[in-house]
C-alpha positions in Angstrom: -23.7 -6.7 -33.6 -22.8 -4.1 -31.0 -23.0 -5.4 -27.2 -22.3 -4.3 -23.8 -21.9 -7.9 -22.0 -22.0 -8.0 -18.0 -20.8 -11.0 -16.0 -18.4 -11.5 -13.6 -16.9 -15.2 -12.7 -15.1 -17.6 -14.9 -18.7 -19.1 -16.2 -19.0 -15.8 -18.4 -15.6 -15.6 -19.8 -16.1 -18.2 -22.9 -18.7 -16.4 -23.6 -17.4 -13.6 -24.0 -14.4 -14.5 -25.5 -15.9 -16.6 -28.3 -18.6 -13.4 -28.8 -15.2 -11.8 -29.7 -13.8 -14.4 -31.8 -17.0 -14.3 -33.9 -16.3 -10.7 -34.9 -19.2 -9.0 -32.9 -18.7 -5.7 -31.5 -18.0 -5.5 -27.2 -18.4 -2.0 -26.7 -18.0 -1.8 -23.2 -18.1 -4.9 -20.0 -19.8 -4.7 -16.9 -18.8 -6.2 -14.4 -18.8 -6.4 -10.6 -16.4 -4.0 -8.6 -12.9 -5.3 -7.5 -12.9 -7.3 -3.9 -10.0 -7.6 -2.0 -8.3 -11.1 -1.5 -5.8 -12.8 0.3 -4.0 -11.7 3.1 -2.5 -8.2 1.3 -6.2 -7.8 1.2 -5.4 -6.1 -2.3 -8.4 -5.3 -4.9 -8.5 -8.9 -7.5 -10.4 -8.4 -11.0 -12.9 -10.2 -11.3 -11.7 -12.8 -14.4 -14.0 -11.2 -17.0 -12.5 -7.5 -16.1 -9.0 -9.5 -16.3 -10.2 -10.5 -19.8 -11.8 -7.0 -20.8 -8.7 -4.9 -19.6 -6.2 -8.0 -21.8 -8.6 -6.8 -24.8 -8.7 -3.4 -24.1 -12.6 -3.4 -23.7 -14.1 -0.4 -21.8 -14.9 -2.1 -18.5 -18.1 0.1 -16.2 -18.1 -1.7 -12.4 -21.2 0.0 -11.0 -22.1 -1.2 -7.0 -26.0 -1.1 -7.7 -26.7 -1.4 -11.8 -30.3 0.0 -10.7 -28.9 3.9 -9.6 -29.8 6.6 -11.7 -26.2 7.1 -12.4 -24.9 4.2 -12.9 -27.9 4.0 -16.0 -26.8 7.0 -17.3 -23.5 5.8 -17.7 -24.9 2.7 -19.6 -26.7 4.8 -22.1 -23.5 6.0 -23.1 -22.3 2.5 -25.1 -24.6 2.5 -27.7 -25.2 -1.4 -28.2 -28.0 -4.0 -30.0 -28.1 -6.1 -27.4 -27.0 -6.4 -23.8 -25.7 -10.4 -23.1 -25.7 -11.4 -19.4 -23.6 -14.2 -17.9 -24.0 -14.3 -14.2 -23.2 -10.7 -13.7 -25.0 -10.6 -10.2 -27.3 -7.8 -10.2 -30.8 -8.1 -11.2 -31.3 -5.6 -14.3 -34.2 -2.8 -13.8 -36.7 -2.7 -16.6 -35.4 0.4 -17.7 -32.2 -1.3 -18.3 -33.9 -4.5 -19.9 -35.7 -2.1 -22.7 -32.5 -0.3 -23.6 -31.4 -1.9 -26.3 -33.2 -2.8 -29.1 -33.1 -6.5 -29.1 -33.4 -6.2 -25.2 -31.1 -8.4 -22.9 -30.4 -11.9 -23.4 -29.3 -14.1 -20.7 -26.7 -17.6 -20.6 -28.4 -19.4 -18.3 -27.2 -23.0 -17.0 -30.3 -25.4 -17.2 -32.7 -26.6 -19.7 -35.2 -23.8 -18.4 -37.9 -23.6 -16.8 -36.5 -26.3 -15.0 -33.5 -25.0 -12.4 -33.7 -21.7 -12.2 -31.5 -19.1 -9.8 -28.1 -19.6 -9.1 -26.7 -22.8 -8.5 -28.5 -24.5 -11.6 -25.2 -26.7 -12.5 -24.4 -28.5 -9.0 -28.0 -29.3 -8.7 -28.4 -30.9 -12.3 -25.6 -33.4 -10.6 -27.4 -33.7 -7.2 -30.8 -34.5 -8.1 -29.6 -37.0 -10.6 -30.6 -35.2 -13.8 -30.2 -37.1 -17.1 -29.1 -34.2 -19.2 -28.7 -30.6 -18.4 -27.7 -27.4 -21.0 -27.9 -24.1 -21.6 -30.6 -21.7 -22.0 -30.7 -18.1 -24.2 -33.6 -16.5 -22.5 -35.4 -13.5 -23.4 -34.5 -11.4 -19.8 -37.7 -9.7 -18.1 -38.0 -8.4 -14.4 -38.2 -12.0 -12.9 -35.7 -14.3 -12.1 -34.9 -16.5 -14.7 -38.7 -16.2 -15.9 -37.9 -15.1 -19.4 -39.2 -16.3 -22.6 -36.9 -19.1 -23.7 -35.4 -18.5 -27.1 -32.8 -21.0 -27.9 -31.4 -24.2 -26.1 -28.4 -27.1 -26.2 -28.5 -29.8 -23.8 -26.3 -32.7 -23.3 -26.3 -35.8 -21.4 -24.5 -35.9 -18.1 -21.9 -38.7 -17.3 -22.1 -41.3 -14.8 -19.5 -39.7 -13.1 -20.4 -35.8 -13.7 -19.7 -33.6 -11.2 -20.4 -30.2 -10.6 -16.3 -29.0 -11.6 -16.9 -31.3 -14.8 -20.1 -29.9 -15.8 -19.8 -26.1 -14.9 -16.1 -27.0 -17.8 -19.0 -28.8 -20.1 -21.9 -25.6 -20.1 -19.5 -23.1 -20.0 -18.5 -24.4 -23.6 -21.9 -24.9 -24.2 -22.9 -21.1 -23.5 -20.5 -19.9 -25.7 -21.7 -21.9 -28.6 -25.1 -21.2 -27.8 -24.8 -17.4 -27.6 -23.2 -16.8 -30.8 -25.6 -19.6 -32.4 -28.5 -17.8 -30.8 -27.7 -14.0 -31.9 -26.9 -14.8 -35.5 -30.6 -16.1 -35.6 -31.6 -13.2 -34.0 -29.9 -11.2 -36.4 -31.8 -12.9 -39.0 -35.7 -12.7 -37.5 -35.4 -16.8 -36.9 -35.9 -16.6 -33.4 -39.1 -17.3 -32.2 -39.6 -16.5 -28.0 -41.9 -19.0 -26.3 -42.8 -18.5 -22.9 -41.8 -20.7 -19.7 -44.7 -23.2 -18.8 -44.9 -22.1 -15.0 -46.0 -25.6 -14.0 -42.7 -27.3 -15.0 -40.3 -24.7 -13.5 -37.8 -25.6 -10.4 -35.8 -23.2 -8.4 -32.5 -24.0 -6.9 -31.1 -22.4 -3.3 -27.9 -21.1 -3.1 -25.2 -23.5 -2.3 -23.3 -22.9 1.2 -20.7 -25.0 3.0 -22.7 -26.2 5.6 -25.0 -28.3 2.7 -21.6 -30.5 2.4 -21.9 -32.0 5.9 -22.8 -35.5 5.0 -26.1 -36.9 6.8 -25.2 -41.2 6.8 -28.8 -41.8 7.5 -29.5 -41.1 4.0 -29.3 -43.5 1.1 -25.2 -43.9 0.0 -27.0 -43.1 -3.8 -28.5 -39.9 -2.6 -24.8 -39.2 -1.0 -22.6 -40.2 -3.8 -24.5 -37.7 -5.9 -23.8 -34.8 -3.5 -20.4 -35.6 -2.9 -20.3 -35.3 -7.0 -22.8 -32.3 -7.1 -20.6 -30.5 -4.5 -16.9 -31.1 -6.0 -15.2 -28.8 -6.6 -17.0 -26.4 -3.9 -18.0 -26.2 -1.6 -17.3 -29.8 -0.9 -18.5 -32.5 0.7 -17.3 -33.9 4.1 -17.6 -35.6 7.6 -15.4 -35.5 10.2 -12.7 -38.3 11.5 -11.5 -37.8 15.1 -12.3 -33.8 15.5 -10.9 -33.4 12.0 -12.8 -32.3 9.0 -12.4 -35.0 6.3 -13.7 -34.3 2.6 -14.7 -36.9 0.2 -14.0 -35.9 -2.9 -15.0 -39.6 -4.9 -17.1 -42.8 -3.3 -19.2 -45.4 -5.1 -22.2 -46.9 -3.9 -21.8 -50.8 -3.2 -24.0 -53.4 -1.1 -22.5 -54.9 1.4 -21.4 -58.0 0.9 -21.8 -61.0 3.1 -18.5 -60.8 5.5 -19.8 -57.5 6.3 -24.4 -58.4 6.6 -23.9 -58.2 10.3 -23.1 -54.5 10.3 -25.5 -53.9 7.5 -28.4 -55.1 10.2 -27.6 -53.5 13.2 -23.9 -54.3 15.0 -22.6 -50.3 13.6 -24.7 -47.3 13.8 -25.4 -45.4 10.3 -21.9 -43.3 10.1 -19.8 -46.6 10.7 -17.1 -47.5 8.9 -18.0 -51.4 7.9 -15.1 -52.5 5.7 -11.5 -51.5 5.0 -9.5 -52.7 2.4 -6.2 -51.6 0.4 -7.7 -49.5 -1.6 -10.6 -47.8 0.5 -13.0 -48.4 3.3 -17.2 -48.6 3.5 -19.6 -46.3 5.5 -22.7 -47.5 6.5 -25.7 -45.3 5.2 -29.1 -45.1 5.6 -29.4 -47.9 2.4 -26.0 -49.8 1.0 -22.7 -48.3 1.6 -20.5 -45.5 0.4 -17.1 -46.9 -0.6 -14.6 -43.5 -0.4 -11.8 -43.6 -3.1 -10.5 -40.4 -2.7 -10.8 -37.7 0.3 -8.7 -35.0 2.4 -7.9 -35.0 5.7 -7.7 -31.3 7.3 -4.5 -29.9 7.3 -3.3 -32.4 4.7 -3.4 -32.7 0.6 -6.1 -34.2 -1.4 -5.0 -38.4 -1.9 -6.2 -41.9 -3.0 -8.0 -43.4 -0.1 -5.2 -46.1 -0.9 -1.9 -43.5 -0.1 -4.1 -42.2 3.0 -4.6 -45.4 4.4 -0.6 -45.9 4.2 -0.3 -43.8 6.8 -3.7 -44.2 8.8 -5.2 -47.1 10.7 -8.8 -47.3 10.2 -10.9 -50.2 12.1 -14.5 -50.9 11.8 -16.7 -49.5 14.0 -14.9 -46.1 13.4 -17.9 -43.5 13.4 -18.1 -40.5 11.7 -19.3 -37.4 11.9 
C-alpha cells in the first residue's frame, strides 16, 4: 500500500520501520519541525526525520498540519492510507477523509480505556493487568475512533513505564502491518468505542514525581515504576533532590512496630540496613533499592550507603 506516515518521537519509529520492511510503499513522512537542543542550541531531527532522511523518504515538517498550505502540500503524496504514531498535531477532517482508507492511528492502550497522551506510564501507575496497542479508525476526537484491531499483553510485576513504552512499541509495529494487510483484504470490521468504559490520561509533568509519604508505599512503588524513566520520581534528602528509581513495598517488621505507630512522622526513614533503608508511608513501608542523589550518578542503595550515613528518624521531603 502507499502511505504518508506522521509521527515524531522514538514510539513511531518501529513502526515505521517495520511498515518498510513489509514492502509497503512511504511516500513521504511528516513529522514535527526541528527544535534546537543542547547548549549550541543547534536544530535536532526529530528520530523519525533521522530515520526518513537514513531511507531517503521525502520528509514534510509543517508548524500547524491544519493551514491551508500545509494541506495542499499533503495532497501532493498520493497515498491509501495515512498511519499516525504520536505525530502531535490533531488532523483536521479534511485531512482525515484524504485518503481512501482514511487515517489509522497506533495508539498505546487497549482503547477506550487510556486515552490522550501518556497512555503507557499510567497503564503502570494505576496498576493495570495488561495493556496493548490499539489500530483505531481516526475521527475529529481524541482518541475517540472506531477501534479496528488490538494486541494486548500482560504487564510484569516489575513493569515500568521505560520497559513497557520498549514492549508496545514492538507491539505497534506488529500490529500495524497485521492490521493493514486485513484492511487490504475487506477483514476489518470498525466497532465503535463504548463511551461508558473510556478513561483519559493527563499529561505527565515533573512535578507529579514528587513523592507524597502519606500515601500507601503500594500506591508509591507503582509511581516510582510508572514514572521511570521520566520524568522520575523523587523526594528530597537534606535540600538535595533524591530520585528513587526502584523500592519494594514491605511491612514493618517487629524491631521497627514502634515507628510504624507513631515515634516517626510519614516521610521517616524507619530502618537501614546494608543493602537499603525503609520510609514510612501512609500504609507499610517503601524499602528503596536504587536512587540518585543530585549532582551524583544513579547507584545501588547498597554503594550509596557506602558513602552516606543514614539514621532513623531522617525525614524526607
Amino acid at each position: 500500500m502507499k502511505i504518508v506516515y506522521m509521527g515524531t518521537p522514538d514510539y513511531a519509529v518501529g513502526a515505521l520501520d517495520a511498515l518498510c520492511r513489509a514492502g509497503h510503499d512511504i511516500v513521504a513522512v511528516i513529522t514535527q519541525p526541528d527544535k534546537a537542543k543542547g547548549r549550541s542550541d543547534k536544530p535536532v531531527y526529530s528520530p523519525v526525520k533521522a530515520y526518513a532522511v537514513e531511507k531517503q523518504i521525502p520528509v514534510f515538517q509543517p508548524e500547524r498540519i491544519k493551514r491551508p498550505e500545509a494541506v495542499e502540500e499533503l495532497r501532493r503524496y498520493p497515498a491509501d492510507v495515512f498511519v499516525v504514531a504520536a505525530f502531535g498535531q490533531i488532523l483536521s477532517k479534511e485531512i482525515l477523509d484524504m485518503p481512501r482508507f482514511g487515517c489509522l492511528n497506533i495508539h498505546a492502550s487497549l482503547l477506550p480505556k487510556y486515552r490522550g497522551s501518556s497512555p503507557i506510564q499510567w497503564a503502570v501507575i494505576d496498576g493495570e493487568e495488561k495493556s496493548g496497542v490499539t489500530i483505531m479508525q481516526m475521527n475529529e476526537g481524541i482518541d475517540t475512533g472506531d477501534i479496528l484491531y488490538q494486541k494486548e499483553i500482560l504487564l510484569d510485576k516489575k513493569e515500568t513505564g521505560a520497559t513497557l513504552f520498549d514492549k508496545l512499541t514492538t507491539l505497534g509495529a506488529e500490529a500495524i502491518v497485521e492490521a493493514l494487510s486485513l484492511l487490504e483484504a475487506g477483514k476489518l470490521k470498525p466497532v465503535p468505542q463504548n463511551e461508558s468504559e473510556a478513561s483519559h490520561t493527563v499529561m505527565l509533568s515533573k512535578a507529579m514525581g514528587q513523592l507524597d509519604f502519606s500515601k500507601s508505599a503500594e500506591e508509591l512503588e507503582r509511581l516510582i515504576r510508572g514514572l521511570n524513566s521520566w520524568p522520575s520520581a523523587y523526594t528530597f534528602l537534606e535540600g538535595k533532590q533524591l530520585k528513587i528509581w526502584e523500592a519494594e513495598v514491605y511491612t514493618p517488621v517487629e524491631q521497627t512496630v514502634d515507628a510504624c505507630e507513631g515515634k516517626y512522622p510519614v516521610g521517616s526513614i524507619i530502618k537501614v540496613t546494608q543493602d537499603g533503608f525503609g520510609i514510612k508511608c501512609g500504609s507499610d513501608a517503601l524499602l528503596v533499592k536504587e536512587l540518585q542523589l543530585e549532582g551524583k550518578k544513579r547507584m545501588s542503595t547498597r554503594d550509596f550507603l557506602m558513602g552516606k550515613e543514614l539514621l532513623p528518624g531522617t525525614v524526607l521531603g
